[in-house]
Residue, then its C-alpha position, 0 to 999 in steps of 0.5 A: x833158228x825156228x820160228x819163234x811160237x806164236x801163243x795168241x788165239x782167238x775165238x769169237x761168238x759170231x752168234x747174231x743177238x735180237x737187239x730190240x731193248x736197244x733204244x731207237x729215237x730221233x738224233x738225241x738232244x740236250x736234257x734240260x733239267x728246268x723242262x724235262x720232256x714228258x715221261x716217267x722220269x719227270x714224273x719221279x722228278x717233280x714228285x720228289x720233295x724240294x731237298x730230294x729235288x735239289x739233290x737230283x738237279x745235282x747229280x744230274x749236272x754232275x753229268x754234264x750235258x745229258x742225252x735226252x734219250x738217257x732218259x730210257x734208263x735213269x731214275x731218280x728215287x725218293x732221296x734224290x739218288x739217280x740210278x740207271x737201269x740197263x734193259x740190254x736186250x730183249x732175247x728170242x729163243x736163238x739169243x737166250x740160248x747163246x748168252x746162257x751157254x756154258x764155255x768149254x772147259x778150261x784151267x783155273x787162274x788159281x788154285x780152285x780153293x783160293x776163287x774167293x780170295x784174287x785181289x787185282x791190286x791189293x793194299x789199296x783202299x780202293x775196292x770193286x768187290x764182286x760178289x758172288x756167294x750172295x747178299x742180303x741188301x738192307x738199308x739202301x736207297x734200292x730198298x727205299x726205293x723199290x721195296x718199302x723199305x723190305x730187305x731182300x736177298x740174293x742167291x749165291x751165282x748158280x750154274x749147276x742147280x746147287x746153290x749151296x755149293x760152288x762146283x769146280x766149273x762154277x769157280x773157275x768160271x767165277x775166276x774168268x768173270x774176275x779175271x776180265x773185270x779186273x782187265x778192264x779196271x787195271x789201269x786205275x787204282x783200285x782193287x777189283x777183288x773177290x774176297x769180301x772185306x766186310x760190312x765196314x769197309x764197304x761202307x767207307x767211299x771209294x768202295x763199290x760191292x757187285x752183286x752177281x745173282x740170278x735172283x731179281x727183286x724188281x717188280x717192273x720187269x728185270x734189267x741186265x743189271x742196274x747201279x747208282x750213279x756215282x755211288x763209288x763215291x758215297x760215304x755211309x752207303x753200301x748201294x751195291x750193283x747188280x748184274x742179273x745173269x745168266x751167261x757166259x763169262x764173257x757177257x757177265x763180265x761185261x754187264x758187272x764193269x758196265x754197271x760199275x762204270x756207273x758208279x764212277x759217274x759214267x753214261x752210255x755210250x750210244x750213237x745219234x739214234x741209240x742209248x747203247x752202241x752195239x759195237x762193229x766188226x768180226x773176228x779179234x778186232x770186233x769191238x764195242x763199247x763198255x759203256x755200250x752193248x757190250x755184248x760177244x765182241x772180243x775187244x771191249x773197251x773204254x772208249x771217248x766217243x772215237x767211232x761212227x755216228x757217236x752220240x755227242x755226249x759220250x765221255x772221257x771215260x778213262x779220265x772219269x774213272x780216274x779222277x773218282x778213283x783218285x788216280x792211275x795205276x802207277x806205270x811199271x816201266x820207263x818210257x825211253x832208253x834212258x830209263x828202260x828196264x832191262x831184259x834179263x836172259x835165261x841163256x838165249x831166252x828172255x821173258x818179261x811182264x807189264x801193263x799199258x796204262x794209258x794211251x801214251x804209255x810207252x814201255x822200253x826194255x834194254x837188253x844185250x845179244x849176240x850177232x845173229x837173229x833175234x826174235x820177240x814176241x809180244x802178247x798181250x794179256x788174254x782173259x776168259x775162257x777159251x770159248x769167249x777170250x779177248x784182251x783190252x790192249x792191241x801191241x806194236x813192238x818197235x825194236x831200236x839200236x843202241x843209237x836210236x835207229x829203228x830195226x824193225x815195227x810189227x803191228x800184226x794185222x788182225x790180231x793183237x799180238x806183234x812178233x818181231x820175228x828172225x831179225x838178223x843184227x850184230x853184237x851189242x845193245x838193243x832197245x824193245x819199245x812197246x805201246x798199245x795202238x788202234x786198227x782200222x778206221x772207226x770213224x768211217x761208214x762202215x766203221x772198223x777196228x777202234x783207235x789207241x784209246x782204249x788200248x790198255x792193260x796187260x802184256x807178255x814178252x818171250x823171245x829168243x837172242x842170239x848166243 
């Protein structure tokens, strides 16, 4: 039999950033709300009125036990409403050149005609809407607060110069940008969509509108991108995010579920001396932080504070975002032989499909084969272009016999992907469990890999049996 084909390949953007915006401090401490540190934010703070005041001190507990050094980023407007503020990066010329390169070329996810029309779980109410043909913000807290009260409005995303028309390249561009956001949103149950569900419906909770434009309306110097805190859960109120950018889709992806992130009630994920975590490793096992600096690292994920130096206050991110989104994805397959699925074969070819969910979601498949050898790929789901790809989910295939005894791990090193290859077994019945797992070790100085945590979302199965 021949090798079963190995269809994973990662390309990485090794392109070295100026992360000068990147918030230095002292190892950081707790925020203490009756005697805030001096600065801008007490400043906004005292100067609200006493309801405003009181609507500030509780989102702020909300939060927890705040880093001092979050401070760079929050601000509080006139309503109390606290919003975060994301100046990601300060870029050089070398930098500013990276993060606005056009990726290669690649196929669409779907017809180019249906760009404004992917829904990542439709029929739930709950909706991340990305919007990218523009927007006019009226009558948010963001016009309360930065622009007296003015409406302002924001120019479709534009790649070509041609803001009145969305070329080819700029929709399957838009594809990849959804694409990669919806990864990061998949284990949980909401929607990430691209079609607009209207003025109504974004004004209900539960739904949260992205805005993806160049244009910025900020006075004070543009940030990445900026969002209320736990605006997902606002009634009446269509407060949407922004992610200000220009740069692949990779990168703008990124800045959108950062932002995003907030809106459930997130912070950042920095270390003892930064606001943001800027992430560690090359190649397909460099990773960072969502809610860090996110920025040209294929594995981004959702993290619990799993790595070297972190700040104390980092969050159970995953169950932050599920408890706003009141709930998980509703997990597809069994986690034991007793409830595998069971592996349909096309002759001597099987394939199938689903999700990790959480870190300990393990799912089984049954499947019957002759004597011989047997080989299974699993591959998980690769999003973006093929300049800037990368997945959530990091797979380890065990293959079982019909008693339970192990025939055989794969967890390839430096790569995502496992490939139980050319196994030789005997007639009869066979069980593929497949989890999500971590690599390396980082906790330690230098930190390397990540642990299972964030390793969630998609997968394939190909493989071949015996006749």
């Amino acid at each position: 039999m021949e090798r079963l084909p190995v269809f994973v390949a990662i390309a990485v953007a090794t392109i070295s950033l100026l992360f000068s915006n990147a918030t230095f401090s002292a190892p950081s401490k707790k925020v203490d709300i009756k005697n805030l540190p001096q600065g801008r934010f007490k400043q906004e703070f005292e100067s609200l009125p006493v309801l405003a005041r009181a609507r500030a001190e509780q989102a702020l507990a909300a939060m927890g036990d705040i880093p001092e050094k979050e401070l760079n980023s929050l601000s509080v407007g006139k309503a109390g409403d606290i919003a975060y503020a994301d100046y990601f990066i300060s870029m050089d010329d070398s930098a500013a050149e990276v993060l606005q390169a056009i990726p290669s070329e690649t196929e669409p996810l779907a017809p180019l005609g249906d760009t404004f029309k992917l829904h990542s779980k439709p029929g739930t109410s709950k909706v991340l809407f990305l919007d990218f043909d523009g927007h006019t913000t009226s009558k948010t807290p963001w016009n309360d607060n930065y622009t007296n009260g003015r409406s302002f409005k924001s120019e479709p995303f534009d790649r070509d110069g041609n803001p009145r028309k969305f070329s080819d390249s700029e929709r399957i561009m838009i594809q990849h940008i959804w694409q990669r956001v919806a990864e990061d949103f998949y284990p949980f149950d909401v929607n990430v969509t691209t079609e607009d569900p209207g003025k109504r419906e974004m004004s209900k909770a539960q739904r949260q509108r992205a805005v993806i434009s160049e244009t910025c309306w900020i006075d004070s110097g543009c940030p990445g991108g900026i969002g209320y805190l736990n605006s997902f859960t606002w009634i009446k109120k269509d407060a949407p995010v922004f992610a200000f950018v220009r740069m692949d889709d990779r990168n703008t992806a990124g800045v959108v579920s950062h932002e995003l992130g907030h809106t459930f009630g997130l912070y950042h994920a920095g270390t003892n001396s930064r606001e943001y975590y800027s992430g560690h490793g090359s190649g397909p096992l460099a990773w960072v932080p969502i809610m860090g600096l996110m920025y040209n690292r294929s594995m981004c994920q959702w993290t619990k504070g799993e790595y070297y130096n972190v700040d104390l206050w980092v969050q159970d991110e995953t169950a932050q975002v599920a408890s706003r989104a009141s709930g998980w994805r509703l997990d597809d397959h069994g986690d034991s032989p007793a409830s595998a699925t069971f592996l349909a074969a096309d002759g001597t070819n099987v394939m199938a499909s689903g999700f990790i969910g959480t870190q300990n979601d393990h799912d089984a498949f049954q499947f019957s084969t002759g004597a011989g050898t047997i080989s299974l790929l699993v591959d998980p789901y690769n999003a973006g272009s093929d300049l800037v790809n990368g997945a959530n989910l990091d797979v380890q295939a065990t293959l079982y016999d019909a008693a339970g005894n192990v025939i055989a791990v794969n967890n390839v090193p430096n790569a995502l992907y496992a490939l139980i290859d050319q196994v030789t077994v005997p007639a009869g019945t066979y069980y593929l469990e497949i989890t999500g797992v971590g690599a390396g070790d980082p906790l330690v100085n230098p930190p390397t890999g990540y642990t299972e945590y964030g390793s969630m979302g998609r997968y394939t199965v190909l493989g071949e049996l015996a006749q």
